[in-house]
C-alpha positions in Angstrom: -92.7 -0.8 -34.5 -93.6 0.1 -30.9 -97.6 1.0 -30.4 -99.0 4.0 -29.1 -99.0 2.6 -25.6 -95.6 1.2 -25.3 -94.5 4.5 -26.5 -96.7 6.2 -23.8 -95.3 3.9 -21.1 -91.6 4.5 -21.9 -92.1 8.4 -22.1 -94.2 8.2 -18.9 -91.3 6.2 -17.2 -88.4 8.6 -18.5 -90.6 11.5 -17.0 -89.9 9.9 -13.7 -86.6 9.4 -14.3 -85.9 13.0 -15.2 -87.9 14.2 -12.2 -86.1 12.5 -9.7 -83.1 13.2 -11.2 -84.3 16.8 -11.1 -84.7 16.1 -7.2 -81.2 14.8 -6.3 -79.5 17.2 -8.2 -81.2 20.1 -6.7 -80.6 18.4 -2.7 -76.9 17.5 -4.0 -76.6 21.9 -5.0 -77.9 23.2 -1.9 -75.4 20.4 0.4 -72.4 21.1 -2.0 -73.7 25.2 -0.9 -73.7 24.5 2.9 -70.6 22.3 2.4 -68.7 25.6 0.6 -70.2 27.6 3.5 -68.9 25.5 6.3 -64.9 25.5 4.6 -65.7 29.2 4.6 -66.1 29.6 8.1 -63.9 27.3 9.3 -61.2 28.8 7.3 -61.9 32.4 8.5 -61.7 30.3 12.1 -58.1 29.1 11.3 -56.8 32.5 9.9 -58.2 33.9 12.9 -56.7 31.7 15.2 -53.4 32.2 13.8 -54.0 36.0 13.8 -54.6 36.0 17.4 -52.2 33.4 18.9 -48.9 34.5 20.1 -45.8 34.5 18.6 -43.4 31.7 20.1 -40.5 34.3 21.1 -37.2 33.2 21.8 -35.9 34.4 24.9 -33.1 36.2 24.5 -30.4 36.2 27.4 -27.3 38.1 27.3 -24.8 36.5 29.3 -21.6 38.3 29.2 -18.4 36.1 29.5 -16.5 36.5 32.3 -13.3 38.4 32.1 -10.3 36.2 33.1 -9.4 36.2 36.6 -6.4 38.4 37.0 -3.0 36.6 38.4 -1.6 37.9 41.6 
């Protein structure tokens, strides 16, 4: 059987633990957050790109066949 102290020690140590866990998990939120953010914007940047550019239009010529040359 553990003593009082040991018992102290582990739960003292697995306070720390849960702490700094505590810690990275709230930094890792708030960068996944400015992470969603960012794909956000950029994807509002694309659609907007596309929105605005241009069209690639064929250009469209009409060119008539000439009539055959009559025979004299």
């Amino acid at each position: 059987m553990a003593t009082a102290k040991q018992l102290q020690y582990r739960l003292k140590l697995a306070k720390k633990t849960v702490t700094r866990l505590n810690k990275d998990l709230k930094a890792a939120t708030s960068r996944v957050k400015k992470l969603e953010a960012q794909l956000k914007k950029a994807k509002a940047a694309e659609k907007a790109l596309k929105a605005k550019k241009p069209r690639a239009t064929r250009s469209r010529k009409t060119t008539r066949k000439a009539a055959p040359k009559k025979k004299k």
